[in-house]
RODO-2510 file (C-alpha; in nm, 4 decimals, decimal comma):
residues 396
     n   res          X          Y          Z
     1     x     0,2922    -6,9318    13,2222
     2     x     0,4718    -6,9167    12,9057
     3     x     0,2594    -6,7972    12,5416
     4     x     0,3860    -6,8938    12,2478
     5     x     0,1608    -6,6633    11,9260
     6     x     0,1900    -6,6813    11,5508
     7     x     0,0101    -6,4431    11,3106
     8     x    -0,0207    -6,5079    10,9473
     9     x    -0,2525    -6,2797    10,8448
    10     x     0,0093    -5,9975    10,7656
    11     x     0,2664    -6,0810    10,4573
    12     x     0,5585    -6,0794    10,6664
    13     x     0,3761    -6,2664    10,9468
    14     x     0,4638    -6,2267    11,3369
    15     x     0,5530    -6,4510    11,6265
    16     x     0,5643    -6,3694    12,0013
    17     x     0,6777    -6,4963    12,3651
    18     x     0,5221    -6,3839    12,6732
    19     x     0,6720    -6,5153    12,9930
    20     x     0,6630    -6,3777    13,3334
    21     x     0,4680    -6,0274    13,2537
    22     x     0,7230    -5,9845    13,0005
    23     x     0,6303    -5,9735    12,5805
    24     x     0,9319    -6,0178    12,3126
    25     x     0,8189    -6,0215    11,9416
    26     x     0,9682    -6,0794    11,6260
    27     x     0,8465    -6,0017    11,2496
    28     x     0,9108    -6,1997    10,9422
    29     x     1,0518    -6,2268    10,6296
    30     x     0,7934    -6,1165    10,3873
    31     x     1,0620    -6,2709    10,0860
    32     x     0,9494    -6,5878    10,2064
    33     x     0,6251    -6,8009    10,2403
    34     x     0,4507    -6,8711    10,5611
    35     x     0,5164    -7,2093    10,4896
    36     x     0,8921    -7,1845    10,4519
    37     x     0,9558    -6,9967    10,7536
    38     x     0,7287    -7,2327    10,9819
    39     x     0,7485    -7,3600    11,2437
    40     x     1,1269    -7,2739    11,2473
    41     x     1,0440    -6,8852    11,3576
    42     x     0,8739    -6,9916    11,6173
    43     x     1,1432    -7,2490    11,7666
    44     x     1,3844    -6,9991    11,6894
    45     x     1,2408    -6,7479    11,9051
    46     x     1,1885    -6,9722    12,1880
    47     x     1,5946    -7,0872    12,1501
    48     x     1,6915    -6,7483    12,1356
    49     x     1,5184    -6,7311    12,4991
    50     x     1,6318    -7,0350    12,6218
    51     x     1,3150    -7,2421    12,6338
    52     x     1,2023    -7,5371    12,3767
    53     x     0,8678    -7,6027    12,2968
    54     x     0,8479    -7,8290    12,6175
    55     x     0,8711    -7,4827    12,8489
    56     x     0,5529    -7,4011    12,6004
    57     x     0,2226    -7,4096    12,8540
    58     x    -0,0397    -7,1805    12,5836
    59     x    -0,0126    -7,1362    12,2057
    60     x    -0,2077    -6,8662    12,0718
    61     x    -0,2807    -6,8027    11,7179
    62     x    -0,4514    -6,4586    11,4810
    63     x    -0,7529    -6,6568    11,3139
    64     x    -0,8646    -6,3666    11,0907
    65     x    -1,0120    -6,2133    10,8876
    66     x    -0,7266    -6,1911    10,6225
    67     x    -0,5836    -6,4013    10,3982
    68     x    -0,7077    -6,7524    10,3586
    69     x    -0,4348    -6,9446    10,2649
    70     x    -0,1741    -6,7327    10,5430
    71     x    -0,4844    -6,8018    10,7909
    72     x    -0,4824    -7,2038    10,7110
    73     x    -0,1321    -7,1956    10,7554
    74     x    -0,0868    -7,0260    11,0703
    75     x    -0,3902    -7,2251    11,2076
    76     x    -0,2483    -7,5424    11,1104
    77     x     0,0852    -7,5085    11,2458
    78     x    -0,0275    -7,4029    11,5579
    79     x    -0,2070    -7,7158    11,5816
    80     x     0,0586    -7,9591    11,4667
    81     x     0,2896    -7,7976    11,7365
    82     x     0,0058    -7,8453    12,0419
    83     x    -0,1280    -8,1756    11,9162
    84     x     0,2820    -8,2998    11,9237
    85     x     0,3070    -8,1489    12,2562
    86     x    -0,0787    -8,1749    12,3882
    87     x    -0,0429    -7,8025    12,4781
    88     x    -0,3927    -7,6220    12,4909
    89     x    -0,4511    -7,3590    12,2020
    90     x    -0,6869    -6,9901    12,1383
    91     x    -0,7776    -6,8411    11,8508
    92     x    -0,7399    -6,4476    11,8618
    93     x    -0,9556    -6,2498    11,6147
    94     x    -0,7500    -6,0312    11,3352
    95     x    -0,9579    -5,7307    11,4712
    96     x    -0,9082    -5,7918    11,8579
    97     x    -0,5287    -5,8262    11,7790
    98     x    -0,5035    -5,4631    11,5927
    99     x    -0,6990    -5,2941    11,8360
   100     x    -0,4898    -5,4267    12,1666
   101     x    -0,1739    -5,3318    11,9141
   102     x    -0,3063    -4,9478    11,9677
   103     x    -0,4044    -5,0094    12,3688
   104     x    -0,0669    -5,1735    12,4588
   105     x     0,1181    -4,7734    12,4115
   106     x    -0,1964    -4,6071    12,4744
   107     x    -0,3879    -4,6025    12,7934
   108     x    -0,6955    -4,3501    12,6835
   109     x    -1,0792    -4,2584    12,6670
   110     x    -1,1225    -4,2881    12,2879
   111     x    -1,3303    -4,4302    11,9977
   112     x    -1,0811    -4,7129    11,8838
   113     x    -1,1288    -4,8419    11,4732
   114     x    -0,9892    -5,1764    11,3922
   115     x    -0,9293    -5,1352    11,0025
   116     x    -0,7770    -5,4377    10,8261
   117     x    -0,7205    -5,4378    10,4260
   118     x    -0,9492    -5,6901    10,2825
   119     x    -0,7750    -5,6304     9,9201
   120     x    -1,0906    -5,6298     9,5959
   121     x    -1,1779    -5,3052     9,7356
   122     x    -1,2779    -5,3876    10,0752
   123     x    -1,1765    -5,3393    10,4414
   124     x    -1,2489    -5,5204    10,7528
   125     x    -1,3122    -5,3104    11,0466
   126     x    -1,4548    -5,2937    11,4047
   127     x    -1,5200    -5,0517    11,6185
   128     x    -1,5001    -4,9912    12,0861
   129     x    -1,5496    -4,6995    12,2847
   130     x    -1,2035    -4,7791    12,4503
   131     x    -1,2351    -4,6914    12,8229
   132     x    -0,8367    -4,6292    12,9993
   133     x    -0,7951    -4,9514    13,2611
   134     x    -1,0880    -5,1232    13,1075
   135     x    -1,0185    -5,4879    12,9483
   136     x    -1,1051    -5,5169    12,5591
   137     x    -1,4089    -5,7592    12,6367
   138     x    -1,5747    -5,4857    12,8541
   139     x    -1,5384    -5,1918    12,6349
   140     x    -1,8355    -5,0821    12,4706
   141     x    -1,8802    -5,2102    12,0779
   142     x    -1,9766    -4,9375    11,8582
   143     x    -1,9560    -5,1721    11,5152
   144     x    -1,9279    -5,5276    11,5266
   145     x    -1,6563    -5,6819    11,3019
   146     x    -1,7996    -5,5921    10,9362
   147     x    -1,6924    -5,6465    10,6072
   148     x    -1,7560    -5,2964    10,3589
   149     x    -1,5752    -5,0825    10,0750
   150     x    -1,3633    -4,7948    10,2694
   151     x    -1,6647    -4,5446    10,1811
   152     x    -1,9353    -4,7303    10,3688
   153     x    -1,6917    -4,8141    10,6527
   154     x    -1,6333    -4,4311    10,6891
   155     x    -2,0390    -4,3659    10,6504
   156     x    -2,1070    -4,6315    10,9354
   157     x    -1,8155    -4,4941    11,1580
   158     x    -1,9484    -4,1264    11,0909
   159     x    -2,2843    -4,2785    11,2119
   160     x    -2,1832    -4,3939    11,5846
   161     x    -1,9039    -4,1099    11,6408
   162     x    -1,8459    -3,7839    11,6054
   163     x    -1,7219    -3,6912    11,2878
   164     x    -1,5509    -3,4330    11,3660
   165     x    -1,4166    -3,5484    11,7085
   166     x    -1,0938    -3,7551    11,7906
   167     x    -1,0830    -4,1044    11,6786
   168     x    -0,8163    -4,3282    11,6088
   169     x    -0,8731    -4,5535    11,3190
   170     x    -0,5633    -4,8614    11,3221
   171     x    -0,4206    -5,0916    11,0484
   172     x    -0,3649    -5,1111    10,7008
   173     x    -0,6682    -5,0901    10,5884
   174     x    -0,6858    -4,7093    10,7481
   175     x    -0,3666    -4,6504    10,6038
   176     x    -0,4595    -4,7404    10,2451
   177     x    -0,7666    -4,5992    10,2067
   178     x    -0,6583    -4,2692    10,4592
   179     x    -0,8252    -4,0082    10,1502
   180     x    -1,1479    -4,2101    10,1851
   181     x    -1,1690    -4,2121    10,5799
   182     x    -1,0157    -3,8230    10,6243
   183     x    -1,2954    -3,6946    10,4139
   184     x    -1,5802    -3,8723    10,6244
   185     x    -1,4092    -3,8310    10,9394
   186     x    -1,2159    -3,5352    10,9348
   187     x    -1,0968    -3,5824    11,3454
   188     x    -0,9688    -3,8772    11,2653
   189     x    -0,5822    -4,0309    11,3508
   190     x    -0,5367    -4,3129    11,1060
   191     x    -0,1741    -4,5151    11,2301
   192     x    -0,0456    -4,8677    11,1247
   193     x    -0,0502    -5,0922    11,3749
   194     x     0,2303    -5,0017    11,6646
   195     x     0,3516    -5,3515    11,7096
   196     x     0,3530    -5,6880    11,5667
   197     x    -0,0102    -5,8618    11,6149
   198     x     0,1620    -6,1445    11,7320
   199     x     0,2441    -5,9168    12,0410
   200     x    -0,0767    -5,8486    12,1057
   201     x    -0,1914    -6,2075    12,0628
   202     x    -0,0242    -6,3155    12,3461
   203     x    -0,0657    -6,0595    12,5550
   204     x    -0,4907    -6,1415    12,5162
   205     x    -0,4049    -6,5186    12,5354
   206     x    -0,3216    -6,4713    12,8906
   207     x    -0,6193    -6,2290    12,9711
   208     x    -0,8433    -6,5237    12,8031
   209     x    -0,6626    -6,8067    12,9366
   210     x    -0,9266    -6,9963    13,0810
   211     x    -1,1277    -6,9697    12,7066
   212     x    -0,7610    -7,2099    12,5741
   213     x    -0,9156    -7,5413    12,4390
   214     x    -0,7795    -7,8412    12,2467
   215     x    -0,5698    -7,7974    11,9210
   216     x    -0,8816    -7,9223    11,6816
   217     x    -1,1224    -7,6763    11,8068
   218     x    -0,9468    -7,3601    11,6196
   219     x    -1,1323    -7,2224    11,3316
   220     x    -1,0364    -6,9000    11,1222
   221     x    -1,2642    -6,6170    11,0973
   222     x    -1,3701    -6,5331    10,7445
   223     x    -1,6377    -6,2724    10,8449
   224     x    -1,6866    -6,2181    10,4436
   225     x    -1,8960    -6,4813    10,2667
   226     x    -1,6470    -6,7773    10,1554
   227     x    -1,5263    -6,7036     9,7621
   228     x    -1,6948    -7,0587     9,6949
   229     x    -2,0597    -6,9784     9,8279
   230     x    -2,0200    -6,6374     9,5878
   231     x    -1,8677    -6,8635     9,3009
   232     x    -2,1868    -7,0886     9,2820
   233     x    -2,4060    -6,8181     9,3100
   234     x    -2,2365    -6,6545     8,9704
   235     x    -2,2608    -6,9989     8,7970
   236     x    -2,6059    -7,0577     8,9085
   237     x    -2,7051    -6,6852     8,8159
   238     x    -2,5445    -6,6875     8,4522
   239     x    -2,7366    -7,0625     8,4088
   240     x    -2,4636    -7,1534     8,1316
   241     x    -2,1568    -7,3179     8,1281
   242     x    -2,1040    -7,7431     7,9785
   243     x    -2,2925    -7,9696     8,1110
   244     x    -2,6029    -7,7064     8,2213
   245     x    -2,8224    -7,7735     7,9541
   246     x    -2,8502    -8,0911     8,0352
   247     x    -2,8935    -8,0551     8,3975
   248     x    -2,5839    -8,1459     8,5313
   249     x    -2,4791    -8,0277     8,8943
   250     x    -2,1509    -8,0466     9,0799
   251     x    -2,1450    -8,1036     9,4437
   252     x    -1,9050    -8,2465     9,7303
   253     x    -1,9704    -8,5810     9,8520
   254     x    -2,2234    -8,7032    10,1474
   255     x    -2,3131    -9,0032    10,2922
   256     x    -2,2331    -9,3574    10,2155
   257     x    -2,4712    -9,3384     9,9061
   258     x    -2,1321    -9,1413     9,7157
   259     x    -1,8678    -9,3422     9,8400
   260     x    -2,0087    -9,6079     9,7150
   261     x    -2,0758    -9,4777     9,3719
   262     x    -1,6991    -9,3446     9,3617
   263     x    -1,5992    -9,6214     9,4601
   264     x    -1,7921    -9,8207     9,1690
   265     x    -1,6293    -9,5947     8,8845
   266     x    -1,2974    -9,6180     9,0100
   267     x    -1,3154   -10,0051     8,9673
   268     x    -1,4875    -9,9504     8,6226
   269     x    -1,1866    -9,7214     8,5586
   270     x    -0,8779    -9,8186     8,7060
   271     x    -0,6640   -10,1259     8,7865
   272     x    -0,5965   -10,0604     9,1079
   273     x    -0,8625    -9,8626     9,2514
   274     x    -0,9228    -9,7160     9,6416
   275     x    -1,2240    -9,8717     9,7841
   276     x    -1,4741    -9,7116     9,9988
   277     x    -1,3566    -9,7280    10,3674
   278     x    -1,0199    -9,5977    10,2081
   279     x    -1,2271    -9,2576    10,0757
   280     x    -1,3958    -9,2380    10,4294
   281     x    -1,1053    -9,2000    10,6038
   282     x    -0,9163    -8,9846    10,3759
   283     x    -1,2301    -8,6997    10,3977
   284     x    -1,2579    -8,7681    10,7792
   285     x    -0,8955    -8,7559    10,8946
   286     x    -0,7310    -8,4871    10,6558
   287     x    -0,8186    -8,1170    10,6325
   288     x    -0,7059    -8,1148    10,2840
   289     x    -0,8906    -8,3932    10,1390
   290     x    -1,2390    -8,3203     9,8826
   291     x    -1,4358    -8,5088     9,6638
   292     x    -1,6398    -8,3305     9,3694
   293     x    -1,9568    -8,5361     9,2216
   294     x    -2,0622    -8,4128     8,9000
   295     x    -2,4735    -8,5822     8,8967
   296     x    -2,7446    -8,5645     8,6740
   297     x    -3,0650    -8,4341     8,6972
   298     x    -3,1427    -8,8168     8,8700
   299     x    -2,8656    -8,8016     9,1092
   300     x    -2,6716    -9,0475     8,9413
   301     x    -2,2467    -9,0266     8,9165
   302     x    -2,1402    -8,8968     8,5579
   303     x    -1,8045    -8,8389     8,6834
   304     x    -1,6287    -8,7715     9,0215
   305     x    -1,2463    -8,5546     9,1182
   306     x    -1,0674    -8,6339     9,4081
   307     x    -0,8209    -8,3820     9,5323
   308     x    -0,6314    -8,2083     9,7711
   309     x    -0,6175    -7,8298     9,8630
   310     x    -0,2469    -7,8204    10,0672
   311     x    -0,1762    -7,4792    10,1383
   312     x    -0,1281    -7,2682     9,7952
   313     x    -0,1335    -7,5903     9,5851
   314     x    -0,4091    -7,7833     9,4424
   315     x    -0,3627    -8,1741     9,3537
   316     x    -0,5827    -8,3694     9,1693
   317     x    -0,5329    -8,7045     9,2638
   318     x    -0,7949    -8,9063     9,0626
   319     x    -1,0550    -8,7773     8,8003
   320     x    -1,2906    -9,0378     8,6577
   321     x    -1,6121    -9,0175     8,3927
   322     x    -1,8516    -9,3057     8,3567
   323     x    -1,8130    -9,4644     8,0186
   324     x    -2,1241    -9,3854     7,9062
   325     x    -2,0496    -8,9865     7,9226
   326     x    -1,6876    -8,9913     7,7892
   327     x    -1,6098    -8,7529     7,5417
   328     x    -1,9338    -8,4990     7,6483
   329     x    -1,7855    -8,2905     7,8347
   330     x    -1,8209    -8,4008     8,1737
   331     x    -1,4380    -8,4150     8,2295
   332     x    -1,4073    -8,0637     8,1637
   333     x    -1,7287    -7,8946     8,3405
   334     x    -1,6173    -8,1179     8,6594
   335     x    -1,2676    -8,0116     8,6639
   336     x    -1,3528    -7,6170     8,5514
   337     x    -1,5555    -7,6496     8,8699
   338     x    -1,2626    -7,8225     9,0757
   339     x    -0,9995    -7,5484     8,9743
   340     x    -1,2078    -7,2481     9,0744
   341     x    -1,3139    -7,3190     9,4033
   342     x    -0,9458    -7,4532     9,4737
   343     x    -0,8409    -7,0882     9,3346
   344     x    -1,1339    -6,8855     9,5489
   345     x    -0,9715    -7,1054     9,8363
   346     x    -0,6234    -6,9230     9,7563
   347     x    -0,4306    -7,1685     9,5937
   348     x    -0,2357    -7,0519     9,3040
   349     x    -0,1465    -7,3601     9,1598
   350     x    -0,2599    -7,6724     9,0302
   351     x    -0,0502    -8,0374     8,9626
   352     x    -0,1656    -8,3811     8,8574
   353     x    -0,0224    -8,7062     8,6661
   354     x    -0,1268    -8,8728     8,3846
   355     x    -0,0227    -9,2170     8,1910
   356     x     0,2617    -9,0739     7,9124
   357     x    -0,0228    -9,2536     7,6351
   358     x    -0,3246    -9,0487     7,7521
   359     x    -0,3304    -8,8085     7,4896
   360     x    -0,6665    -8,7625     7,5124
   361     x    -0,6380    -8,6393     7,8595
   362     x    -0,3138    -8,4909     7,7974
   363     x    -0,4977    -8,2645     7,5577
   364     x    -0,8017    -8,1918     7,8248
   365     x    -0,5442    -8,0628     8,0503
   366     x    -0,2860    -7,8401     7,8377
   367     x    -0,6544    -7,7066     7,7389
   368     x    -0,7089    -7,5886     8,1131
   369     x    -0,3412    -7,4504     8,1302
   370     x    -0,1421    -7,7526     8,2254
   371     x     0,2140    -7,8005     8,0869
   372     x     0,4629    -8,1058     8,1181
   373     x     0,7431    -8,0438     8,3947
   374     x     0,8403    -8,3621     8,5011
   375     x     0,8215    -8,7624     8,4409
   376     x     0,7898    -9,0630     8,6977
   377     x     0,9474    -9,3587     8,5622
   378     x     0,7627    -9,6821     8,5875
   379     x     0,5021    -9,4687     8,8075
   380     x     0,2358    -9,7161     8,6410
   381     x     0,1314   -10,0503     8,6729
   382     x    -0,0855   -10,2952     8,4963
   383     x     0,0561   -10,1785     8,2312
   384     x     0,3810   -10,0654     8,3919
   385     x     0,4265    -9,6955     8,2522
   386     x     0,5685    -9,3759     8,2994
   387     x     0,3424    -9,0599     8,4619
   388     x     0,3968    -8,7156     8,2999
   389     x     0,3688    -8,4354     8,6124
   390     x     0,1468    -8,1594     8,5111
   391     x     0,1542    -7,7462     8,6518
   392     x    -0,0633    -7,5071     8,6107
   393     x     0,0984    -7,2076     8,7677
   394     x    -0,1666    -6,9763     8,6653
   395     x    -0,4449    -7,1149     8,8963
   396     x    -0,6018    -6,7831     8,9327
***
């Protein structure tokens, strides 16, 4: 059997090659994106061992915790490489990965601390009683995979070991906050992780073989509530903001019911406009596609935002407001909305285009941080006209 693994939940990222009982790994370039250096790393390593991704028989990807946009990255390369080669794919938790990272030099009867940095103050951690010869899914769990500040991570571990008896606490996350942990657990080893997580990866892809599915059944593991869930909360909570008065919600489309009313707008709105079916399939057969409805109290469409979410990069491809609401606000509220959940989703940057003559709109978006940095000639038609290219490299 040969494993090919990919982590992206570390800056510099990791991939791996297990073949024959034997593991060679190889760490990134943390200069560079995940996106620039993928998939080429991974064919790389496989070249420099004289294999191509036809020798490949199991990929195995790190599916968090950690950082959104690295984890969307890592998951979706892994499955554009198995869906081109219908190779069979598993998802290895963040915290399974660090803790095997440990057990692959150490062969020991200890309490074993996953402890990944979660950044805003927070770490991810787990906890096993790690057994010498035992597997990782039959060691005992002490604390399930948790998300906490460094202080009540140290309180819980305190809780289930000895505080003042050996335990090895692994990753950055120990490492960061080592001041917090020593004090609360004064026995304590805190080490970074031995070896790349890709390593370990795909050294538990081959224990957990027979879990390997199909490419589209991957999902990352957040364990902390999604940034969007807390985002609507705040808004809801501070009940303020345009458009609230009035009773105006934002939510993502469902059902035929909305397609149908997008689709109405966009022919109220624009000379060319997408119809329906054309919607459908974008939200059904992308991963990147969304669709904001901003209703009132009634239900009914005041104005609707289609966009995409690709990696770090947010692009609004089509924002429209029913006549009879121009110039209220709507426009603004809806994209206000658009832009933060994009940015809680990690993207760091926003684009869109816009008729040269729209200074109306123009002025909406150098209001929400846009700026000119590019034209399309003749991008227009009906009438033919030129589209100015809009950043906003600020997102967050």
């Amino acid at each position: 059997m040969v494993v090919l693994a990919l982590e992206t939940v570390s800056r510099a990222g990791s991939v791996a090659l297990w073949h024959d009982g034997a593991c060679a790994a190889l760490e990134g370039d943390p200069s560079r994106s995940h996106a620039e250096r993928l998939p080429g790393e991974m064919l790389a390593l496989l070249d420099a061992h004289g294999m191509s991704p036809a020798d490949v028989s199991l990929l195995s990807v790190v599916t968090g915790p950690g950082s959104f946009t690295g984890l969307r990255v890592g998951v979706a390369t892994v499955q554009g490489f198995a869906m081109a080669r219908r190779i069979r794919t598993l998802g290895v938790p963040t915290l399974d990965a660090l803790v095997t990272t440990w057990r692959l030099e150490h062969d020991e009867d200890v309490p074993l601390v996953a402890c990944l940095d979660g950044q805003r103050g927070e770490v991810f951690v787990t906890a096993i009683e790690a057994k010498a010869g035992q597997p990782l899914a039959a060691c005992r769990v002490l604390v399930p995979p948790m998300v906490a500040t460094p202080d009540e991570a140290a309180v819980r571990l305190a809780e289930v070991t000895d505080p003042a008896g050996r335990l090895v606490i692994v990753g950055d996350g120990g490492v960061r906050y080592a001041t917090t942990f020593a004090r609360r657990l004064p026995g304590a080893s805190i080490e970074p992780a031995p070896r790349p997580l890709a390593e370990a990866a795909a050294v538990l892809a081959v224990a957990r073989a027979p879990e390997a599915g199909a490419p589209h059944a991957l999902r990352a593991v957040y364990i902390r509530r999604p940034d969007v869930e807390l985002t609507r909360e705040r808004k809801a909570l501070a009940g303020a903001g345009d458009g609230v008065g009035r009773g105006w919600t934002i939510r993502r489309a469902a059902g035929d019911a909305d397609l149908k009313a997008v689709e109405a707008l966009q022919q109220q709105t624009f000379t060319n406009p997408w119809n329906a079916e054309s919607i459908r399939w974008e939200l059904e057969n992308t991963d990147v596609a969304r669709l904001y409805l901003l209703v009132d109290p009634d239900g009914r469409l005041i104005a609707y935002c289609s966009c995409w979410v690709v990696f770090d990069e947010l692009h609004i491809n089509s924002i429209a407001v029913d006549p009879a609401w121009r110039r209220q606000g709507a426009a603004r509220m809806l994209l206000r909305h658009v832009m933060s959940e994009a940015s809680s989703a990690g993207a760091v940057a926003a684009t869109l285009e816009v008729r040269a003559s729209n200074e109306p709109a123009i002025r909406l978006y150098e209001s929400l941080g846009f700026r000119v940095e590019g034209v399309r000639r003749d991008y227009y038609r009906d009438p033919r006209e030129d589209a100015l290219i809009l950043w906003n490299r600020r997102l967050s």
